[in-house]
mmCIF file as Biopython writes it, N, C-alpha, C and O atoms, coordinates in Angstrom:
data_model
#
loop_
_atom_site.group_PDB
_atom_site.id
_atom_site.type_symbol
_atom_site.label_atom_id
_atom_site.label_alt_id
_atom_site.label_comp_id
_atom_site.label_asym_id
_atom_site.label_entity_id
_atom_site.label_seq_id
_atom_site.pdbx_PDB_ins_code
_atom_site.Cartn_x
_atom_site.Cartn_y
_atom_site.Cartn_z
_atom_site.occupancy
_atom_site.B_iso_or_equiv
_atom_site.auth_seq_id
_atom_site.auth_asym_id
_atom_site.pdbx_PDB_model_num
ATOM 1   N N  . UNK A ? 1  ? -66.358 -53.598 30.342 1.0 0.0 1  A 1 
ATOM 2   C CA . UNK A ? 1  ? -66.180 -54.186 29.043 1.0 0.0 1  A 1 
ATOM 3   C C  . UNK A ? 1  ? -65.488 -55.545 29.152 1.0 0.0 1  A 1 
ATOM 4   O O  . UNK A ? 1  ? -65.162 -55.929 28.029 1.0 0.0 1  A 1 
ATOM 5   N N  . UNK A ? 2  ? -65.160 -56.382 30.094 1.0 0.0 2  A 1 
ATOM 6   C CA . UNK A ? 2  ? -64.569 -57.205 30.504 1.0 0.0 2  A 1 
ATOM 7   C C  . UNK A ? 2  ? -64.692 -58.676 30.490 1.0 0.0 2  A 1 
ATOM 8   O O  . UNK A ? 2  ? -64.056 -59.664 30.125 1.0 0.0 2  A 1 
ATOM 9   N N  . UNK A ? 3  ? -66.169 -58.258 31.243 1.0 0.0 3  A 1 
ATOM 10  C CA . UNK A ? 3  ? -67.089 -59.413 31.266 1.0 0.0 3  A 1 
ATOM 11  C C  . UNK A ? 3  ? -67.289 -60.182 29.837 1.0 0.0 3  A 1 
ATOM 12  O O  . UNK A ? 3  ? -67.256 -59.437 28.858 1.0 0.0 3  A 1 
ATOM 13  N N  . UNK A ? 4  ? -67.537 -61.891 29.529 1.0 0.0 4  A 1 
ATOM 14  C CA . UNK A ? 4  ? -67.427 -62.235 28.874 1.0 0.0 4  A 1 
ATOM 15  C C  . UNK A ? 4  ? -69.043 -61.711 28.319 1.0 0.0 4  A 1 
ATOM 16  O O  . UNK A ? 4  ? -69.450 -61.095 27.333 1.0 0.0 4  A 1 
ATOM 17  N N  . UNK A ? 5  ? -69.634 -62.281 29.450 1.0 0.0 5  A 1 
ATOM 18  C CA . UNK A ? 5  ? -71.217 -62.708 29.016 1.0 0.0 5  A 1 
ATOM 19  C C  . UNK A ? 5  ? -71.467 -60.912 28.202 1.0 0.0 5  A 1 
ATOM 20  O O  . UNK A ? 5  ? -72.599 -60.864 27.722 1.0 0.0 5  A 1 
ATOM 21  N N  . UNK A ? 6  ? -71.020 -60.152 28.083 1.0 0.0 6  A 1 
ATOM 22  C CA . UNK A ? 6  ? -71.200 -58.234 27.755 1.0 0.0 6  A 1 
ATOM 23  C C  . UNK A ? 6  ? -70.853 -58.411 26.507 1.0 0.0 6  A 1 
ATOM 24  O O  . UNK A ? 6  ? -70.887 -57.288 26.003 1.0 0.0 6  A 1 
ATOM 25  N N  . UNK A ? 7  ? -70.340 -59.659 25.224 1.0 0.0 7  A 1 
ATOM 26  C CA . UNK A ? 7  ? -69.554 -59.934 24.209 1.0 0.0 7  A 1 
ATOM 27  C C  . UNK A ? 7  ? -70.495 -58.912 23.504 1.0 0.0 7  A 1 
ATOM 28  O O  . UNK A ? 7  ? -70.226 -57.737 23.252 1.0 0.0 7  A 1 
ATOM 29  N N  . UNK A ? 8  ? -71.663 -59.589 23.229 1.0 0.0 8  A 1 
ATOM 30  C CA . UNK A ? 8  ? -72.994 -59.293 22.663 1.0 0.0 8  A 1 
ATOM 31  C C  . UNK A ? 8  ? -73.547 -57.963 22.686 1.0 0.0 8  A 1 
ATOM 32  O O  . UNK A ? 8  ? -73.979 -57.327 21.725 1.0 0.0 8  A 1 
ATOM 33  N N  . UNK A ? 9  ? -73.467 -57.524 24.217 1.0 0.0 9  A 1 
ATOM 34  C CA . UNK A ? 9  ? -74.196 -56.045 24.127 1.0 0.0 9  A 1 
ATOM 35  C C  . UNK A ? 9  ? -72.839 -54.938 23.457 1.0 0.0 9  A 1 
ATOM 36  O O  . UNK A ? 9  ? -73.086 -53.944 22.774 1.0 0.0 9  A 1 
ATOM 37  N N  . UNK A ? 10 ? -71.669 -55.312 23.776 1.0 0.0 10 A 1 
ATOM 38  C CA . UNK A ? 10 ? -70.406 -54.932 23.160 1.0 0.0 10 A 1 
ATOM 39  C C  . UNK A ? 10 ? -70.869 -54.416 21.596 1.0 0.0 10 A 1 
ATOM 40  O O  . UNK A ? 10 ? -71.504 -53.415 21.263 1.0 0.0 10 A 1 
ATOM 41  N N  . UNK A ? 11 ? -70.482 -55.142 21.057 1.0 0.0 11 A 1 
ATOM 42  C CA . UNK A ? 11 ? -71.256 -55.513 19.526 1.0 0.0 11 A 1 
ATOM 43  C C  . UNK A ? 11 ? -72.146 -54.941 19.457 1.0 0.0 11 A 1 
ATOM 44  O O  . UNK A ? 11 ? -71.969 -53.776 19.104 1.0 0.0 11 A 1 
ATOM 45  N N  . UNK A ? 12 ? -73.556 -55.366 19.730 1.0 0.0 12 A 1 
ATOM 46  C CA . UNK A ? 12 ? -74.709 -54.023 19.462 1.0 0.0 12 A 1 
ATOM 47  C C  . UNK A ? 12 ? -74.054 -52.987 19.606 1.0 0.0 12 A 1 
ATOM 48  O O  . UNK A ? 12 ? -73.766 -52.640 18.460 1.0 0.0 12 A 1 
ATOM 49  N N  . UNK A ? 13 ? -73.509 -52.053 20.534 1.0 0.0 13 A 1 
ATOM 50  C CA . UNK A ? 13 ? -73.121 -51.240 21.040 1.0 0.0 13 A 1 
ATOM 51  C C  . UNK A ? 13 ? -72.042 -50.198 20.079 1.0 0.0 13 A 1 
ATOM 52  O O  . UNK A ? 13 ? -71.835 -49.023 19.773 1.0 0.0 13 A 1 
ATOM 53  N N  . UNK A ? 14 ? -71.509 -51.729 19.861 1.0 0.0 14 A 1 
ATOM 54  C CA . UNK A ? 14 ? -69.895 -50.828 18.530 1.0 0.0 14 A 1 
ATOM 55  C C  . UNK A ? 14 ? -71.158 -50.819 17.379 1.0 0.0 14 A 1 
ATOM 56  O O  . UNK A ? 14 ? -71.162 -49.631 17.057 1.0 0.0 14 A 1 
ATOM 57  N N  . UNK A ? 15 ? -72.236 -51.483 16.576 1.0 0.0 15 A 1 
ATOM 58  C CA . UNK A ? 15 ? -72.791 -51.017 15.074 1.0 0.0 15 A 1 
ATOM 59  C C  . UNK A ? 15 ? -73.843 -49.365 15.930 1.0 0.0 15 A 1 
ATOM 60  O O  . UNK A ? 15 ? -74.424 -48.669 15.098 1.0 0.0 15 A 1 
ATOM 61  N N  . UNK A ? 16 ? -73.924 -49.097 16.844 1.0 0.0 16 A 1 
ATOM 62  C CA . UNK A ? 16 ? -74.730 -48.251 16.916 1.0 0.0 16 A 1 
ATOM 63  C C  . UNK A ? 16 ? -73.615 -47.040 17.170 1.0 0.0 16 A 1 
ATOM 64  O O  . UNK A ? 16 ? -73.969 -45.943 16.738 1.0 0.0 16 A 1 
ATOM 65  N N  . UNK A ? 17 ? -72.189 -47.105 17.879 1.0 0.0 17 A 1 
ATOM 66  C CA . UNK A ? 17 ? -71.604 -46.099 17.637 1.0 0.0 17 A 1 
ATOM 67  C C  . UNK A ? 17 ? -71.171 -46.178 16.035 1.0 0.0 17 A 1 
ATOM 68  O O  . UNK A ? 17 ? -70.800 -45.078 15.625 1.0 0.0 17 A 1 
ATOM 69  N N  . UNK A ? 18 ? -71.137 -47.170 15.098 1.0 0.0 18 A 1 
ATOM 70  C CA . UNK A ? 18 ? -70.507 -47.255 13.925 1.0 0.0 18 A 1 
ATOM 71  C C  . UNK A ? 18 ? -71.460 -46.346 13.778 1.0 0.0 18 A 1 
ATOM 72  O O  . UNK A ? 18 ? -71.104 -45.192 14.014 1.0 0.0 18 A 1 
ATOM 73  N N  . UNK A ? 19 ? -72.614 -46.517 13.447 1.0 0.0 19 A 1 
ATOM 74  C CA . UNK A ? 19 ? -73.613 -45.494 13.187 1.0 0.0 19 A 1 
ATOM 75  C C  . UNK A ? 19 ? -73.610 -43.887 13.501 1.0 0.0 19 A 1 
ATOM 76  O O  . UNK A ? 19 ? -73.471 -42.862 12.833 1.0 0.0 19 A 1 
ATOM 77  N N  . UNK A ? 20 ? -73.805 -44.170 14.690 1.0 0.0 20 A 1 
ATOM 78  C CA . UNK A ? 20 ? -74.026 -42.399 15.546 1.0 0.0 20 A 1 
ATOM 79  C C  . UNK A ? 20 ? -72.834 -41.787 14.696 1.0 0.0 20 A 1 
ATOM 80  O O  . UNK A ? 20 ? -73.057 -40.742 14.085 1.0 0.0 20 A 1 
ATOM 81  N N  . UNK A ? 21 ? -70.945 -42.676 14.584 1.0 0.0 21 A 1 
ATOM 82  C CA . UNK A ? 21 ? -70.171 -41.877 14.059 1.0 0.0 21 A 1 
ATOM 83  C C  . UNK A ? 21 ? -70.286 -41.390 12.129 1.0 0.0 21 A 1 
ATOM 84  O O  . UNK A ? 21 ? -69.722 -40.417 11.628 1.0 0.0 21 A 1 
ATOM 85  N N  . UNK A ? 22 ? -71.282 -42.533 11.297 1.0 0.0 22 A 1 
ATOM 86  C CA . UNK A ? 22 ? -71.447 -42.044 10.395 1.0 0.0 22 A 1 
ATOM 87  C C  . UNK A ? 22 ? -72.458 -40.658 9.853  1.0 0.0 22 A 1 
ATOM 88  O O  . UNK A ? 22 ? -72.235 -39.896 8.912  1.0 0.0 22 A 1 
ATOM 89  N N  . UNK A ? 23 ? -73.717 -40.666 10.900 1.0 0.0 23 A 1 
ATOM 90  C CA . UNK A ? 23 ? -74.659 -39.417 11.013 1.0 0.0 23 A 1 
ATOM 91  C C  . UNK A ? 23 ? -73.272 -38.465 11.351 1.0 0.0 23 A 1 
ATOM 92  O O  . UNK A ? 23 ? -72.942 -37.652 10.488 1.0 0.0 23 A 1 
ATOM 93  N N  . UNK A ? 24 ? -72.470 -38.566 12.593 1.0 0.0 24 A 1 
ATOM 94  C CA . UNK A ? 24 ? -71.728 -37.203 12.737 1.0 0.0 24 A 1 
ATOM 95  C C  . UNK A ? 24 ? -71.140 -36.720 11.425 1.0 0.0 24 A 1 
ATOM 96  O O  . UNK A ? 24 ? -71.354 -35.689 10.785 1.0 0.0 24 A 1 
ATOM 97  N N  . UNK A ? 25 ? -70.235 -37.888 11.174 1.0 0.0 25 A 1 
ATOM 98  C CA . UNK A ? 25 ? -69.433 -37.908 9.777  1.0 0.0 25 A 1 
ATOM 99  C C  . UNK A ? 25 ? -70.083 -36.910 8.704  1.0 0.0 25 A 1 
ATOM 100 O O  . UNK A ? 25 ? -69.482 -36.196 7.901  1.0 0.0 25 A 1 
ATOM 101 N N  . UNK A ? 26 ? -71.538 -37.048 8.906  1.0 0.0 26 A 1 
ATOM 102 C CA . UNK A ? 26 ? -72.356 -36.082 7.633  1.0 0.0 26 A 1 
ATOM 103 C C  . UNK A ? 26 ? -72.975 -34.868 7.964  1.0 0.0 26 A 1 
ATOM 104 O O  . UNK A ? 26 ? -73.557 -34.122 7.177  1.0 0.0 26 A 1 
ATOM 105 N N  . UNK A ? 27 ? -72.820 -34.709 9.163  1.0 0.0 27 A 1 
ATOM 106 C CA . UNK A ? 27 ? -73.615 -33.697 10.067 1.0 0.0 27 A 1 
ATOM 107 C C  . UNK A ? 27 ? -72.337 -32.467 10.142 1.0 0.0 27 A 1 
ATOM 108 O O  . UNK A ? 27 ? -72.382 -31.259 9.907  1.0 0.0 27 A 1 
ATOM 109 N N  . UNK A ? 28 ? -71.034 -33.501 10.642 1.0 0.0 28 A 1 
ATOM 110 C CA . UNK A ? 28 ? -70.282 -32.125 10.961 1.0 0.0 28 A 1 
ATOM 111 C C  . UNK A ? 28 ? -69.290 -31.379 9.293  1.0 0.0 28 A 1 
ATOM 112 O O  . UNK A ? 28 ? -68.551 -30.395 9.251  1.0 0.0 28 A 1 
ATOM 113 N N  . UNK A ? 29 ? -69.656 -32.241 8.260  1.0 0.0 29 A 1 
ATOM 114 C CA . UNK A ? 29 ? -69.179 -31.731 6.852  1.0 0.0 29 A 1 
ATOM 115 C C  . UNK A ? 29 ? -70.153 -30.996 6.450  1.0 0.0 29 A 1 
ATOM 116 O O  . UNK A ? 29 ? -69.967 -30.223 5.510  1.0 0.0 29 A 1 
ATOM 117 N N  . UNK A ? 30 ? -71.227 -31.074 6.999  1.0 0.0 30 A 1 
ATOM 118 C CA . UNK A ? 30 ? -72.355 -30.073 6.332  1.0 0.0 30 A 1 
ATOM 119 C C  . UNK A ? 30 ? -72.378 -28.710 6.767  1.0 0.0 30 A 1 
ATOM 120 O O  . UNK A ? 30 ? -72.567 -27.736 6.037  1.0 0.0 30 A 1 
ATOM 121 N N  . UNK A ? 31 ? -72.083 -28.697 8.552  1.0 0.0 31 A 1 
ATOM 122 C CA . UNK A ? 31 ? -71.947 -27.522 9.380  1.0 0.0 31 A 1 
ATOM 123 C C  . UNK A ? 31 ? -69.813 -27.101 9.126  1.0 0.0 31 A 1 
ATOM 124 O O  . UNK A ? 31 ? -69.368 -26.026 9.526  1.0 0.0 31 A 1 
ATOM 125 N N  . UNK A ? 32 ? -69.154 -27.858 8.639  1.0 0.0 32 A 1 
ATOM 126 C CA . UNK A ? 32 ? -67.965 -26.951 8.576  1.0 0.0 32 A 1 
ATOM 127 C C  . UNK A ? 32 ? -68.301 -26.339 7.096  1.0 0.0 32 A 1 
ATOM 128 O O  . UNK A ? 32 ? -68.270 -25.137 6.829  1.0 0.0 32 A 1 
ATOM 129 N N  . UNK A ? 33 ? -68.547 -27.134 6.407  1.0 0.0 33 A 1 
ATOM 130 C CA . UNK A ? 33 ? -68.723 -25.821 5.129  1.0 0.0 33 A 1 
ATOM 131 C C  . UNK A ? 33 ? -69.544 -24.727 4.991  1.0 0.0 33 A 1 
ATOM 132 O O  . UNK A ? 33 ? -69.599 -24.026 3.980  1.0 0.0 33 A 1 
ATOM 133 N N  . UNK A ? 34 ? -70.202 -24.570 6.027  1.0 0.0 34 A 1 
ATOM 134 C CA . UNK A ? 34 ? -70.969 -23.832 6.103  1.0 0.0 34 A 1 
ATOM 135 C C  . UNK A ? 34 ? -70.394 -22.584 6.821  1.0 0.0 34 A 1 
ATOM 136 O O  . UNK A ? 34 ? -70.976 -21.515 7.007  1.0 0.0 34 A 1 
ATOM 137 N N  . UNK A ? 35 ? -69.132 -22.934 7.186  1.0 0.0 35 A 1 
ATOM 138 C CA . UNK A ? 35 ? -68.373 -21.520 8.046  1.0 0.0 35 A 1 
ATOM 139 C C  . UNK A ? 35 ? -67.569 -20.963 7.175  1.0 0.0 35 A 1 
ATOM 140 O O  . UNK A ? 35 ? -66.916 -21.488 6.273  1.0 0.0 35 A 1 
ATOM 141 N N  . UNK A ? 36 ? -67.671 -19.645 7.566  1.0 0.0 36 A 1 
ATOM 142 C CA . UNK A ? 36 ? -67.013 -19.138 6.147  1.0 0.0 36 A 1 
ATOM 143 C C  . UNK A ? 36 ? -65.505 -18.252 7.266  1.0 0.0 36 A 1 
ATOM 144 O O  . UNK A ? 36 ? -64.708 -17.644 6.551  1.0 0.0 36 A 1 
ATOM 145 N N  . UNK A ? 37 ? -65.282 -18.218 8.351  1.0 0.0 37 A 1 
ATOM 146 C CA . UNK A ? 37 ? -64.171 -17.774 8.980  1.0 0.0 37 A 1 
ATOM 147 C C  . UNK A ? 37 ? -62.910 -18.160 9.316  1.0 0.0 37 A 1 
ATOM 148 O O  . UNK A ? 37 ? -62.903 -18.326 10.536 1.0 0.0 37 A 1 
ATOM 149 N N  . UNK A ? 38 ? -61.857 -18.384 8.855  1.0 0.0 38 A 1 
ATOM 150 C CA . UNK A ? 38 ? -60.889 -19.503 9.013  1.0 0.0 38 A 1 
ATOM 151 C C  . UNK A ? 38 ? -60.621 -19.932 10.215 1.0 0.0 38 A 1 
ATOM 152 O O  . UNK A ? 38 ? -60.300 -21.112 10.356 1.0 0.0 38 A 1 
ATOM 153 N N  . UNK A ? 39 ? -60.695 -19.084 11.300 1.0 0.0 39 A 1 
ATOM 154 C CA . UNK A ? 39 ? -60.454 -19.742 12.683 1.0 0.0 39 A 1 
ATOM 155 C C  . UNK A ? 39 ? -61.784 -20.438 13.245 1.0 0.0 39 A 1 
ATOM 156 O O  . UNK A ? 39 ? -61.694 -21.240 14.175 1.0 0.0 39 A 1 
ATOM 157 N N  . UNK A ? 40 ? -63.088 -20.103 12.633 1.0 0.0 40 A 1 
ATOM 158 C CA . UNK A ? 40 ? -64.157 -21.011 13.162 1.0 0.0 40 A 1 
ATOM 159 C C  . UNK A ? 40 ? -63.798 -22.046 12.323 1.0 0.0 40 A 1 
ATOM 160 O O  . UNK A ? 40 ? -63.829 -22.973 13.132 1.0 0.0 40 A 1 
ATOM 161 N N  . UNK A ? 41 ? -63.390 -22.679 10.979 1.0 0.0 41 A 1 
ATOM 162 C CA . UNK A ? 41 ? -62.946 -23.885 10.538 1.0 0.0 41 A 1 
ATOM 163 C C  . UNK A ? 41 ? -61.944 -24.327 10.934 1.0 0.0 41 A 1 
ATOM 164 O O  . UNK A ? 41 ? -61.845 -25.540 10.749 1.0 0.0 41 A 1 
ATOM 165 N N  . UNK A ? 42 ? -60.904 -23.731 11.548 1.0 0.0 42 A 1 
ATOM 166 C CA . UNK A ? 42 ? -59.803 -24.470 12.148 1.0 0.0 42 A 1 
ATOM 167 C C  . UNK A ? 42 ? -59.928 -25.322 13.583 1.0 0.0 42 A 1 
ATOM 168 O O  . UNK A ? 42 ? -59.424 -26.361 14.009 1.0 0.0 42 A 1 
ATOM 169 N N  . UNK A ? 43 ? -61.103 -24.083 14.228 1.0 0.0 43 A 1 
ATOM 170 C CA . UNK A ? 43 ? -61.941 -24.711 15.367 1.0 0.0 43 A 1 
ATOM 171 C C  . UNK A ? 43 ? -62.475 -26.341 15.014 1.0 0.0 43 A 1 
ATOM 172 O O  . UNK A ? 43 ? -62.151 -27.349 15.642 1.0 0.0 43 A 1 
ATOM 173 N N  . UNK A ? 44 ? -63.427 -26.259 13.764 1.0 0.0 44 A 1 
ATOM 174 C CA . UNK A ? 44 ? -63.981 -26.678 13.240 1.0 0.0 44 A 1 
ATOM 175 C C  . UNK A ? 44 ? -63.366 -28.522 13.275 1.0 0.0 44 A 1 
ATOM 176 O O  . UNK A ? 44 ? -63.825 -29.548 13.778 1.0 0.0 44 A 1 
ATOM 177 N N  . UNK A ? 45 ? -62.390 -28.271 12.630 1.0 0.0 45 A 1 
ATOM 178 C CA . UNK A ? 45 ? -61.139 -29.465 12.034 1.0 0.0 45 A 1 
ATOM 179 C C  . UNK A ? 45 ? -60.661 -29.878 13.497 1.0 0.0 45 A 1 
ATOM 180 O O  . UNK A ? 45 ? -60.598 -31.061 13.829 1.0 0.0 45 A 1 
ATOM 181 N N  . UNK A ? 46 ? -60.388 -29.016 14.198 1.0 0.0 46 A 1 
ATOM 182 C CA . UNK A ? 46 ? -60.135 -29.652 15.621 1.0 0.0 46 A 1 
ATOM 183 C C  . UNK A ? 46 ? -60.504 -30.190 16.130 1.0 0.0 46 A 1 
ATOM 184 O O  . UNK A ? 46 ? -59.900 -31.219 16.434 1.0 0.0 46 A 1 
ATOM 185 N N  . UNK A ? 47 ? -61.709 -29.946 16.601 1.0 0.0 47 A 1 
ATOM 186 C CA . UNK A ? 47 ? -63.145 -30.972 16.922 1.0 0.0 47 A 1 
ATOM 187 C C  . UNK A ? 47 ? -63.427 -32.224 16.450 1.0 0.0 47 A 1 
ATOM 188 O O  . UNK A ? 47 ? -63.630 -33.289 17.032 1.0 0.0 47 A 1 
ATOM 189 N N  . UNK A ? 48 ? -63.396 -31.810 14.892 1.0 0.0 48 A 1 
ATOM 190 C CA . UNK A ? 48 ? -63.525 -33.006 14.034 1.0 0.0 48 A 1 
ATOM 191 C C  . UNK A ? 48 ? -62.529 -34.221 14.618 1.0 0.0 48 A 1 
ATOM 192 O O  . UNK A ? 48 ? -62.786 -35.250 15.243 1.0 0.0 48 A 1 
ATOM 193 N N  . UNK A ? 49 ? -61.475 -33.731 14.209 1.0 0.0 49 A 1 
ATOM 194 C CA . UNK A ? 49 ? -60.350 -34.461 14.610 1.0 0.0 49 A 1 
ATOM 195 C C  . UNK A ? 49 ? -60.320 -35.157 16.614 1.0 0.0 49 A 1 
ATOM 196 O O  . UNK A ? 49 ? -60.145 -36.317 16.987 1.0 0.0 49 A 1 
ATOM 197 N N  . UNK A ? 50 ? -60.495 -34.249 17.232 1.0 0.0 50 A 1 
ATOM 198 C CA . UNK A ? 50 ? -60.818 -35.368 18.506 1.0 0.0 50 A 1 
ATOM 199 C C  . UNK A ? 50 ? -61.563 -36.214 18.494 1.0 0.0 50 A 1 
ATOM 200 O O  . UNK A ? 50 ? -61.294 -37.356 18.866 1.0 0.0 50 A 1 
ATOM 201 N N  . UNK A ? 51 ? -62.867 -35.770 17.984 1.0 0.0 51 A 1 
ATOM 202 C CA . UNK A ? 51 ? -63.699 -36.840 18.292 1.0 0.0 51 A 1 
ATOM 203 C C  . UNK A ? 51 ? -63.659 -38.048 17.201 1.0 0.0 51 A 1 
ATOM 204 O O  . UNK A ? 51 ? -64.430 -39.005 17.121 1.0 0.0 51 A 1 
ATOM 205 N N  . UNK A ? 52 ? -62.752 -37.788 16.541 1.0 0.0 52 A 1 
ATOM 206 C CA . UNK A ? 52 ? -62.167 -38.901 15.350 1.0 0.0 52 A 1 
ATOM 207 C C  . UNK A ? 52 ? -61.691 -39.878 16.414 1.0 0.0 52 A 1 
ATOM 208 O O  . UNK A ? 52 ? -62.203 -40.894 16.885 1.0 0.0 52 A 1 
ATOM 209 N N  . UNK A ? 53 ? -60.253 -39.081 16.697 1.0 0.0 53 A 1 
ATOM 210 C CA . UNK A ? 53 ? -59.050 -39.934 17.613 1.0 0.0 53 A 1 
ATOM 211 C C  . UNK A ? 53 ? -60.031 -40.588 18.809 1.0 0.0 53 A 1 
ATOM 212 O O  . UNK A ? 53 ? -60.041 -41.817 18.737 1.0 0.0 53 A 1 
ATOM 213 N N  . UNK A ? 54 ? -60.615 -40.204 19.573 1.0 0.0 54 A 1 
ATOM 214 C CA . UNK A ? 54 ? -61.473 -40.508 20.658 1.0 0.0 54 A 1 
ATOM 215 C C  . UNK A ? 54 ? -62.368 -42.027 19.799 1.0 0.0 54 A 1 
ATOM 216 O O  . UNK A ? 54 ? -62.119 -43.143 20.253 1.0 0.0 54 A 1 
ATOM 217 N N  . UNK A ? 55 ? -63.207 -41.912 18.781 1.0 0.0 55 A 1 
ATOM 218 C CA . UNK A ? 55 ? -63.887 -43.223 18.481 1.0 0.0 55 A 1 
ATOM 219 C C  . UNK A ? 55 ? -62.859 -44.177 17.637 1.0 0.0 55 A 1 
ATOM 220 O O  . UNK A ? 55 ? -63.174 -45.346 17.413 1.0 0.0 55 A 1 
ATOM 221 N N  . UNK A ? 56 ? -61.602 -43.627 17.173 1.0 0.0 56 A 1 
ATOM 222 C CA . UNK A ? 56 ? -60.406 -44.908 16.942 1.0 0.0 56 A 1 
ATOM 223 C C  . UNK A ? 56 ? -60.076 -45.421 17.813 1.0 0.0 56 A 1 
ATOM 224 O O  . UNK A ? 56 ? -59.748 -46.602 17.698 1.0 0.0 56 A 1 
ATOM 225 N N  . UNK A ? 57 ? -60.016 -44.809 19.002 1.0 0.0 57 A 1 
ATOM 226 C CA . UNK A ? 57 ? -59.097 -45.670 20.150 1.0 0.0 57 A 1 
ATOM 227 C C  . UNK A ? 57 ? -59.968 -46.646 20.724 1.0 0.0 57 A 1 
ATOM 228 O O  . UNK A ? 57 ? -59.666 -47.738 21.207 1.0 0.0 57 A 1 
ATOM 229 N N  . UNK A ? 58 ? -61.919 -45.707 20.521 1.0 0.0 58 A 1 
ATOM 230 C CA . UNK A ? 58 ? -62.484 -47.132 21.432 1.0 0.0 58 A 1 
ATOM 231 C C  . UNK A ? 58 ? -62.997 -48.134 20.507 1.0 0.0 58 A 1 
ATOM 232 O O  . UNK A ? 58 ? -63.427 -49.138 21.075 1.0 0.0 58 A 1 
ATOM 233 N N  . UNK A ? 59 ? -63.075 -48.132 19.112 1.0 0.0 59 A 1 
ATOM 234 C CA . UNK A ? 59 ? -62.641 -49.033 18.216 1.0 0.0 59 A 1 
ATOM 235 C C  . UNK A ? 59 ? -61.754 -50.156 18.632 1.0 0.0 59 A 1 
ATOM 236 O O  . UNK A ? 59 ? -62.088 -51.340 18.683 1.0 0.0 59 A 1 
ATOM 237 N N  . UNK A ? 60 ? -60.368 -49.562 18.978 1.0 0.0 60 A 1 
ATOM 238 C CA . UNK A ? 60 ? -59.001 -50.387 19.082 1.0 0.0 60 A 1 
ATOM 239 C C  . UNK A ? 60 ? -59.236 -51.153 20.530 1.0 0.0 60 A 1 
ATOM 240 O O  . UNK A ? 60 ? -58.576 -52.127 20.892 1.0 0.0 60 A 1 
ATOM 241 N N  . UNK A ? 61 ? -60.325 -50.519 21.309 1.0 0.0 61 A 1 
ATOM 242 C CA . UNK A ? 61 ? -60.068 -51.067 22.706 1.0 0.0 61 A 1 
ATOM 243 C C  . UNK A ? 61 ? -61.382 -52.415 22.676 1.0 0.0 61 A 1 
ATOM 244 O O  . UNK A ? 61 ? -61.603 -53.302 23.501 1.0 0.0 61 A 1 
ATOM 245 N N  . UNK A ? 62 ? -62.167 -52.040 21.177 1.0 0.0 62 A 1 
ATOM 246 C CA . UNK A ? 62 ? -62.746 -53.259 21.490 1.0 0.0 62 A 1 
ATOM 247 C C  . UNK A ? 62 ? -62.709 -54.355 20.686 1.0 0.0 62 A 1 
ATOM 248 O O  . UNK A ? 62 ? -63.343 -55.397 20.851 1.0 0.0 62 A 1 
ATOM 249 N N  . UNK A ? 63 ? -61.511 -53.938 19.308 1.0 0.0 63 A 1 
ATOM 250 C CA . UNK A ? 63 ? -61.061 -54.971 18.262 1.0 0.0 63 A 1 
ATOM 251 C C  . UNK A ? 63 ? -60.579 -55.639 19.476 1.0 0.0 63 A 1 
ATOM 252 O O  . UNK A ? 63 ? -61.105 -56.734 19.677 1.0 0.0 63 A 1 
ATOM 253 N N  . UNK A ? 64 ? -59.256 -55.051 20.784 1.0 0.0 64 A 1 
ATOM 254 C CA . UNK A ? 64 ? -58.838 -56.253 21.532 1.0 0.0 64 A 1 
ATOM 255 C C  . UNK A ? 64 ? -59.423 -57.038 22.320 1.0 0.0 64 A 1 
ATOM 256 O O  . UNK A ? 64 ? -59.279 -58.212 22.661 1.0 0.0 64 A 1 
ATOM 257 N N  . UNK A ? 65 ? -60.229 -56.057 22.603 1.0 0.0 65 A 1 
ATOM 258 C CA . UNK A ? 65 ? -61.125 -57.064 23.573 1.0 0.0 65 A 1 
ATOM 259 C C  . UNK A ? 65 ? -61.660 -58.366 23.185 1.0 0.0 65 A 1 
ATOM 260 O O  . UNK A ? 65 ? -61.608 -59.371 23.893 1.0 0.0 65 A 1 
ATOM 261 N N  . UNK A ? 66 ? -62.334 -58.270 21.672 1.0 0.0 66 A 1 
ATOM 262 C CA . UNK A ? 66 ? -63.124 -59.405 21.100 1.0 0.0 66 A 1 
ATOM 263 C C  . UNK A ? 66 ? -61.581 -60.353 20.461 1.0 0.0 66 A 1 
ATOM 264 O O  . UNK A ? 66 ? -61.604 -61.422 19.850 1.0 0.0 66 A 1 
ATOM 265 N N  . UNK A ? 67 ? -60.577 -59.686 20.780 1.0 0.0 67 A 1 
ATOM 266 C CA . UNK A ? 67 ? -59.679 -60.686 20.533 1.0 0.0 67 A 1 
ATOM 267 C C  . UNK A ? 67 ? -59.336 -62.318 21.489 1.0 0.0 67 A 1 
ATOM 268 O O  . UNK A ? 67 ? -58.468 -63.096 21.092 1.0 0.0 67 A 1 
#
């Protein structure tokens, strides 16, 4: 991610995870309401939640980069 001349594929790269993370965004609210067991939704929220924290950080690692 370093390389200057990579600015570009960077960019493509972040609107297509912006993407992939908005399909999840609708994919995994459709499949948690759909569980009706509290520990498969707590499962549920957990998941959610990493793979949240996981695409903020590489967000943050490439707001600096393009800094």
């Amino acid at each position: 991610m370093c390389a200057v001349e990579n600015v570009n594929v960077i960019i493509a790269s972040e609107l297509e995870l912006d993407e992939a993370m908005e399909n999840f965004y609708r994919a995994h609210d459709d499949y948690h309401r759909s569980l009706a067991e509290v520990e498969a939704q707590e499962e549920s929220v957990s998941y959610f939640t990493e793979q949240v924290r996981r695409y903020l950080d590489f967000k943050e690692q490439i707001h600096l980069f393009r800094q």
